[in-house]
Backbone as CSV, one residue per row, in Angstrom:
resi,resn,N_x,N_y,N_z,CA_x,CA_y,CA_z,C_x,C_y,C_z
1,UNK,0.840,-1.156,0.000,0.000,0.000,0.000,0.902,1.241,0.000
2,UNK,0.504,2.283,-0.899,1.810,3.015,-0.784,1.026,3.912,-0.279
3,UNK,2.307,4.923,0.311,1.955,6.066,1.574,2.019,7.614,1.095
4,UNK,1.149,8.339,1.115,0.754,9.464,0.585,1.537,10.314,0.717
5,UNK,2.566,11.264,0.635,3.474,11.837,0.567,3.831,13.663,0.233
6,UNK,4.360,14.095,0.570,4.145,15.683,0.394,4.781,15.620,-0.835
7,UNK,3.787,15.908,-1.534,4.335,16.288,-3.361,4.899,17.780,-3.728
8,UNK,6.439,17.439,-3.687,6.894,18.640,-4.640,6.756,19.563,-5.956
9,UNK,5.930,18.439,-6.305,5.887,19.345,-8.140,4.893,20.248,-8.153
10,UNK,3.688,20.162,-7.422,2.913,21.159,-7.724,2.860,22.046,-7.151
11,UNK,3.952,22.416,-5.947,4.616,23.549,-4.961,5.445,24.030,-5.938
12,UNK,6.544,23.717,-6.769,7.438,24.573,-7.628,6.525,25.210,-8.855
13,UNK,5.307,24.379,-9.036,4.679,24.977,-10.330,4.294,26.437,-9.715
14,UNK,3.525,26.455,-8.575,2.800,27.180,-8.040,3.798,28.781,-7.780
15,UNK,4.866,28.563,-7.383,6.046,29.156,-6.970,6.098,30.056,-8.159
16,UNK,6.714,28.933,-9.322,6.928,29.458,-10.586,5.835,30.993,-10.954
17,UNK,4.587,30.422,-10.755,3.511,31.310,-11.647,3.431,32.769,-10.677
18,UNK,3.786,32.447,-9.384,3.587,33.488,-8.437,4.868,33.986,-8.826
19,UNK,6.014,34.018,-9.131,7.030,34.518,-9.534,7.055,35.221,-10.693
20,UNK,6.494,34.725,-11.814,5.901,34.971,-13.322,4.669,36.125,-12.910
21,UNK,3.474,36.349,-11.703,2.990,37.320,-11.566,3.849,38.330,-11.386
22,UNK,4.405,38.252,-10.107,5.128,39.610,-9.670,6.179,40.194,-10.790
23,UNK,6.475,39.722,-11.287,7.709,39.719,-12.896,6.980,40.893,-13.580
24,UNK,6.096,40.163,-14.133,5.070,40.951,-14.810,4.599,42.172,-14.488
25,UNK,3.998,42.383,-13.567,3.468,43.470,-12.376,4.575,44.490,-11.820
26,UNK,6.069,43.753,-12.057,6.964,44.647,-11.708,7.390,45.944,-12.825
27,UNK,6.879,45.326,-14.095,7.088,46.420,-15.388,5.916,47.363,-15.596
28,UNK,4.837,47.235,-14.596,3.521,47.751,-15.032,4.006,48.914,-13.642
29,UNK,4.900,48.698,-12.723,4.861,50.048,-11.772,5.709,50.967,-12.513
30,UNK,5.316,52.442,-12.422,6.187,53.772,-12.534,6.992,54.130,-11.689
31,UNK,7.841,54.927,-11.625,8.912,54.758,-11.390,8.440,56.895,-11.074
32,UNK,8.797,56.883,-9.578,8.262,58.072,-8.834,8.739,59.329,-9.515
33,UNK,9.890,59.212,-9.910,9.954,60.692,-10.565,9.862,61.187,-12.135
34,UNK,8.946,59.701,-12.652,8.351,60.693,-14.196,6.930,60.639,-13.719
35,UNK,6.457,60.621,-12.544,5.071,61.027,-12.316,5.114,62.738,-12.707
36,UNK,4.124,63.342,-13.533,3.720,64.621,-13.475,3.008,65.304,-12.537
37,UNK,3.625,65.498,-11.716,3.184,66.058,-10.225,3.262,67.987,-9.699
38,UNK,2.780,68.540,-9.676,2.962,70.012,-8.829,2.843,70.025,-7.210
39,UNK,3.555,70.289,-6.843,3.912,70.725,-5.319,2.465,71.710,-4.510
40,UNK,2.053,72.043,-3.623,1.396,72.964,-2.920,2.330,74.290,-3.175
41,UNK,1.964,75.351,-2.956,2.840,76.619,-2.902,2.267,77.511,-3.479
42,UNK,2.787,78.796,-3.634,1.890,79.981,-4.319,2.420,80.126,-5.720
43,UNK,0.809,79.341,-6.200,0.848,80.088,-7.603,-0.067,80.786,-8.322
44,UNK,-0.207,81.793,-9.475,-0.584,82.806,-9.243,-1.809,82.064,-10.418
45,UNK,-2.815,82.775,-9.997,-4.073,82.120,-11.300,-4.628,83.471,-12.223
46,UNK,-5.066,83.313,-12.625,-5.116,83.981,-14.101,-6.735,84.914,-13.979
47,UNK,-7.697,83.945,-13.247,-8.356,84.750,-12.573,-9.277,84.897,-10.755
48,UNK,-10.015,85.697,-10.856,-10.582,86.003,-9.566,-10.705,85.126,-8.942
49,UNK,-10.739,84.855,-7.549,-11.335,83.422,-6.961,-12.486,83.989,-6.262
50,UNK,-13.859,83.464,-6.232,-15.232,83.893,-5.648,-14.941,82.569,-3.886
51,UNK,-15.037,83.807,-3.047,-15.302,83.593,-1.661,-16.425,83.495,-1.081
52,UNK,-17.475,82.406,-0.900,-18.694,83.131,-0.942,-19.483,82.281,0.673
53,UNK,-19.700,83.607,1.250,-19.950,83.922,2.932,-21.877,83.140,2.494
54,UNK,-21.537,81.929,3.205,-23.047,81.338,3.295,-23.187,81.893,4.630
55,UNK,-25.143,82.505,3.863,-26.005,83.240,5.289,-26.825,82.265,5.802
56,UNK,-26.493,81.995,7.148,-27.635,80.349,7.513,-28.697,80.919,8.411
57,UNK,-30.105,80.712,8.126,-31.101,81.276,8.832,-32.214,80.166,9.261
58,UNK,-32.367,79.900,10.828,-32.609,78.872,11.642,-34.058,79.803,12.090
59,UNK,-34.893,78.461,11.226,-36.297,78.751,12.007,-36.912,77.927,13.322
60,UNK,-36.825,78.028,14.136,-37.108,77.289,15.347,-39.010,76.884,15.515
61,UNK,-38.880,76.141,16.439,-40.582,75.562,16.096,-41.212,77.093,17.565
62,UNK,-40.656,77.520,17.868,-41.359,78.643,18.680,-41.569,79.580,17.779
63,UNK,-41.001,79.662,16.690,-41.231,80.868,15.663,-39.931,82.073,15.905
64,UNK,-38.877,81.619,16.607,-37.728,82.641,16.784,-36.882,82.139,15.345
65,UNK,-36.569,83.416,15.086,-35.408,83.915,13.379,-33.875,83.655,14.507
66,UNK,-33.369,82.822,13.743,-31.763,82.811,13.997,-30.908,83.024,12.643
67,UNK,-29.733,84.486,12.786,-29.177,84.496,11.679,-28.024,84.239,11.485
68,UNK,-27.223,83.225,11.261,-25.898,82.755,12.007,-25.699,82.408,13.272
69,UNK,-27.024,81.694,13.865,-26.940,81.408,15.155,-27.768,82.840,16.289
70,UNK,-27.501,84.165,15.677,-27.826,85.188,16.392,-29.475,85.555,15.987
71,UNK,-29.760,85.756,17.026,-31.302,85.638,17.515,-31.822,87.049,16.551
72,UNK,-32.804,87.072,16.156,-33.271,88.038,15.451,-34.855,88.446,15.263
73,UNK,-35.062,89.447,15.731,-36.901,90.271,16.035,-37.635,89.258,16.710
74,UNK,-38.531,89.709,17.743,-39.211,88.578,17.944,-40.333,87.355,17.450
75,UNK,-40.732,86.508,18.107,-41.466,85.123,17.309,-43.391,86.140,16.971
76,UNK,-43.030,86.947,17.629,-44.502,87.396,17.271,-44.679,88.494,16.064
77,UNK,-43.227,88.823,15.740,-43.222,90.182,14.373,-43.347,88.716,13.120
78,UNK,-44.169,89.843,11.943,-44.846,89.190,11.472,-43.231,89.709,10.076
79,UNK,-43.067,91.351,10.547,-42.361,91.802,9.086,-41.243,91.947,9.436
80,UNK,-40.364,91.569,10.521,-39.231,91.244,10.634,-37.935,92.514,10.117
81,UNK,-38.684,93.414,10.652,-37.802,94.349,10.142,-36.212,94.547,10.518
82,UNK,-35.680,94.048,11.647,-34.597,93.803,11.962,-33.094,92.736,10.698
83,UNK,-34.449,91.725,10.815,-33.583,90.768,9.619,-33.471,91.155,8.179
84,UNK,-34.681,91.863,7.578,-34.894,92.761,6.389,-33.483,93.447,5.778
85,UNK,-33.048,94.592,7.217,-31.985,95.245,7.287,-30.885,94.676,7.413
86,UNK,-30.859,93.775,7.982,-29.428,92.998,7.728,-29.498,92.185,6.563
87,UNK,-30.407,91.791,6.014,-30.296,91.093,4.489,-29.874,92.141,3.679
88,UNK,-30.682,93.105,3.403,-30.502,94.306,2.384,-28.702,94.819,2.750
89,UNK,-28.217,94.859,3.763,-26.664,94.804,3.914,-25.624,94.069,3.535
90,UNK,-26.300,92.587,3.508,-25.223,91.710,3.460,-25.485,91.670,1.757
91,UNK,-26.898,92.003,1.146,-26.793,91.290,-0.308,-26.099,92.581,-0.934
92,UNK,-25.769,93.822,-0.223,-25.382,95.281,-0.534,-23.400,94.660,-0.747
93,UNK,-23.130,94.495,0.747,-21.942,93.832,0.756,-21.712,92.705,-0.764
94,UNK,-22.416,91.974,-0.807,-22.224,90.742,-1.681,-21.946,91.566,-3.560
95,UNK,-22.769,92.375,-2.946,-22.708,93.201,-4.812,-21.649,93.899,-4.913
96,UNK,-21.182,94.841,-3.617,-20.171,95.218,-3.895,-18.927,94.586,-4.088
97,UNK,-18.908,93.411,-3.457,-17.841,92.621,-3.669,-17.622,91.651,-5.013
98,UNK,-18.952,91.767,-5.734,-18.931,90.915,-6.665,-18.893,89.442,-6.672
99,UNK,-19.844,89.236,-5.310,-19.484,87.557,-4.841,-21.814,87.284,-5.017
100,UNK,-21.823,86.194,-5.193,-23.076,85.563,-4.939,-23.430,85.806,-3.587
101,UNK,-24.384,86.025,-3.140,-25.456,85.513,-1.628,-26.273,84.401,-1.614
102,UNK,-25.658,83.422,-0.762,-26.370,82.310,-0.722,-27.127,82.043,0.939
103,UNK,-28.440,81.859,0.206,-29.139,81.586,1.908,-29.110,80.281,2.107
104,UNK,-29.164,79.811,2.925,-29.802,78.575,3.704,-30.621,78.578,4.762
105,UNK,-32.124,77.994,4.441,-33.089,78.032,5.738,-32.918,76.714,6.252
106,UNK,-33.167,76.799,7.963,-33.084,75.431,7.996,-34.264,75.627,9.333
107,UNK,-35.221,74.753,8.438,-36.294,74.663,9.259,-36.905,73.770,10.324
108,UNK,-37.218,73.871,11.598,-37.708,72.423,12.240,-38.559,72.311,11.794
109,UNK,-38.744,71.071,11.949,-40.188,70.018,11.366,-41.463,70.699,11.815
110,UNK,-41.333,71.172,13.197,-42.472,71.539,13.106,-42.887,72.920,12.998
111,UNK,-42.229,73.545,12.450,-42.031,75.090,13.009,-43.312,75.514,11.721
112,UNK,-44.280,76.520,12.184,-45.206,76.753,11.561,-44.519,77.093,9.705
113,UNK,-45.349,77.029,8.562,-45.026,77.178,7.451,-44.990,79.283,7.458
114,UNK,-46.383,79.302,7.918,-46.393,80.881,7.641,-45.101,81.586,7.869
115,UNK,-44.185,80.864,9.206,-43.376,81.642,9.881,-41.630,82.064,8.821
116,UNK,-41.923,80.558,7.823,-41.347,80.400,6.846,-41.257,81.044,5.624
117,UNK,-42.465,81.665,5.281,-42.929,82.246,4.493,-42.669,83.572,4.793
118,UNK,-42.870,84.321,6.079,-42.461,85.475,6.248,-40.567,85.858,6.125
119,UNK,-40.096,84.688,6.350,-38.408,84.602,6.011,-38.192,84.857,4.505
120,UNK,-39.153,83.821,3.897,-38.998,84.527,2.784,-39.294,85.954,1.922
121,UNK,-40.110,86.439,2.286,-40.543,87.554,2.153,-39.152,88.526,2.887
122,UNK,-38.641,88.311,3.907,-38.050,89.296,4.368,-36.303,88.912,3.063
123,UNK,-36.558,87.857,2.623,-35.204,87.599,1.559,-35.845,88.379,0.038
124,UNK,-36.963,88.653,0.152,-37.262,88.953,-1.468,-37.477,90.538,-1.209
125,UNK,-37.536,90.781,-0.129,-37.093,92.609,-0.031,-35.954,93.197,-0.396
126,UNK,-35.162,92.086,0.469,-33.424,91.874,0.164,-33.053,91.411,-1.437
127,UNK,-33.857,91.428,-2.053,-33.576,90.682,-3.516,-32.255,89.558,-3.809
128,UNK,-32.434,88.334,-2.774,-31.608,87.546,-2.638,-32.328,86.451,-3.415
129,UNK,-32.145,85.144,-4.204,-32.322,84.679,-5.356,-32.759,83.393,-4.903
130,UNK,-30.873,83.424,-4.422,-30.406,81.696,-4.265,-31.100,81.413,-2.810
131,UNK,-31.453,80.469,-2.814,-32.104,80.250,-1.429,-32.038,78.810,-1.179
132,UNK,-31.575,77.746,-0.480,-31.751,76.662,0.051,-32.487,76.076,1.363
133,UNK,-33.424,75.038,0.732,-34.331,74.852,2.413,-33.304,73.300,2.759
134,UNK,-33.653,73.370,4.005,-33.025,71.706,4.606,-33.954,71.932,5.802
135,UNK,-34.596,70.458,6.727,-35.197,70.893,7.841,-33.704,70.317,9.031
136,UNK,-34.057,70.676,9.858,-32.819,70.523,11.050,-33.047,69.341,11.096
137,UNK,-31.754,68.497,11.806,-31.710,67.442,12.415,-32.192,66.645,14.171
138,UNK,-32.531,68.021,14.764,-32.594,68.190,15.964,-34.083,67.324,16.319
């Protein structure tokens, strides 16, 4: 009865082909310095770069205006004249600078619609365009 034995030949085949991969695979890498690469550092561009100051305006479910976090007229003004004036500034700023005004409302779920509606109104006094809704996560 013959006795089963650790077979060499199909360990050198195996060897072989894994040797014959990496072979192969070794002509397919580049070689680090004909990569076409630019460094970080100052270089000069050809034109303007637009910086553009997002205005974030937080409607709360009590009906309080937050404008960057800062609290604005109270939940019972209907025309918001406080926020009006600071829109009509910042979209004043934005023109003079030659940059876009971008709003973002971010509304709670439950926060009345009307109260929403008057935000907008106080952005279309301001003749601001771009406007984005998201509701909060809170």
């Amino acid at each position: 009865m013959p006795v089963g034995g650790f077979q060499i030949a199909p360990m050198i085949d195996v060897v072989f082909v894994i040797m014959l991969f990496f072979m192969v695979m070794a002509g397919a890498v580049k070689v680090e310095n004909e990569l076409n690469t630019t460094l970080p550092g100052s270089a000069e561009s050809s034109s303007a770069m637009d910086f553009v100051d997002e205005i974030i305006i937080n409607v709360s479910e009590s009906g309080e205006i937050f404008l960057n976090d800062e609290p604005f007229d109270s939940p019972e003004s209907k025309d918001l004249p406080r926020l009006k004036a600071t829109l009509i500034r910042l979209k004043q700023n934005a023109d003079n600078a030659k940059t876009p005004s971008l709003v973002t409302i971010i509304s709670d779920p439950n926060a009345k619609y009307s109260r929403t509606v008057d935000v907008l109104d106080a952005l279309s006094v301001a003749k601001i365009e771009t406007v984005t809704f998201t509701v909060s996560d809170e």
